[in-house]
N, C-alpha and C positions, 0 to 999 in steps of 0.2 A: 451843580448849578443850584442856586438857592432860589424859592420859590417862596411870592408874597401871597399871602391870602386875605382877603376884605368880605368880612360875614356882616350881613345884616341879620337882624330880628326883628320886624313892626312889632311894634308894643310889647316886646319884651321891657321886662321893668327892673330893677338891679337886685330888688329880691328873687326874682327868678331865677337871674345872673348867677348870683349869691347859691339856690339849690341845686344849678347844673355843674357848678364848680365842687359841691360836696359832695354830687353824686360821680362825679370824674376823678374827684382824690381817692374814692370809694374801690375805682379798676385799675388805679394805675397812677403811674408819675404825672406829676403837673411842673413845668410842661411838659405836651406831654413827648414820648421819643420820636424826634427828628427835627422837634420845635427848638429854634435858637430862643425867639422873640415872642412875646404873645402879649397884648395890650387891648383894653377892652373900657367902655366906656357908654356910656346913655350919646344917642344920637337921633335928630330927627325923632322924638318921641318912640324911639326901640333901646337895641340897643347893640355895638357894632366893636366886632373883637378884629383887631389886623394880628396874622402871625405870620414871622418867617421861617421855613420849611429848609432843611438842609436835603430835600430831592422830593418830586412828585411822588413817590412811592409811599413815604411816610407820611405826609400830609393825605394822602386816599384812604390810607389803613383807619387815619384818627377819623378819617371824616364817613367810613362807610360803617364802622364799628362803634367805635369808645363813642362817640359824639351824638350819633342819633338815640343809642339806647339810655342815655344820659338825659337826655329830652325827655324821652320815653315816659323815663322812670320819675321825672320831677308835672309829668300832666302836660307835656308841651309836644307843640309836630312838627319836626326838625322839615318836616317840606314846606313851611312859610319861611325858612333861610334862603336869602341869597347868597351866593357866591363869586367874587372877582378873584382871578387868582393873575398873574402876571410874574415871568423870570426878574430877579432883580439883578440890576445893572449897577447901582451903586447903593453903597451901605458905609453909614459912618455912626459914630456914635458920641456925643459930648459929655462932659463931666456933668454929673449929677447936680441939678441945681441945689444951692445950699451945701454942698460939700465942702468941707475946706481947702483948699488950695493951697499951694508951698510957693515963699514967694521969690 
């Protein structure tokens, strides 16, 4: 069962974004293992990554390990994230905008 996840950050800012991502390429694969999907973005003046998890087990590992000490390590307290998670029920995917298509 594939599992979504909806992080906030308040006032996380994309340069932040930007050193938690170089401190996570730093331990390990991005995405990182068990992640299908991962998308992230400025939100509400933070800043909000959705990922989907191919089982609860793998998404727990990133998020009690790789993710906090990443925070950590970039001057951030991974305890001002929120977290929504919910099972997904449907998943589709469209052709990349501006791609070429065959006609």
């Amino acid at each position: 069962m594939a599992i979504c996840a909806v992080i906030d950050n308040p006032g996380q800012t994309r340069e932040q974004a930007d050193e938690v991502m170089k401190a996570l390429r730093a331990t390990g694969p991005l995405p990182p293992t068990g992640a299908t999907h991962v998308l992230g973005g400025e939100f509400q003046g933070g800043w909000r990554v959705v990922s989907i998890w191919d089982s609860e087990e793998s998404m727990e590992r990133f998020f009690s390990t790789r993710l906090p000490a990443a925070f950590r390590e970039v001057g951030l307290a991974p305890e001002r994230l929120s977290r929504a998670t919910f099972e997904v029920y449907m998943q589709g995917v469209a052709e990349h905008a501006g791609a070429a298509q065959s006609n």
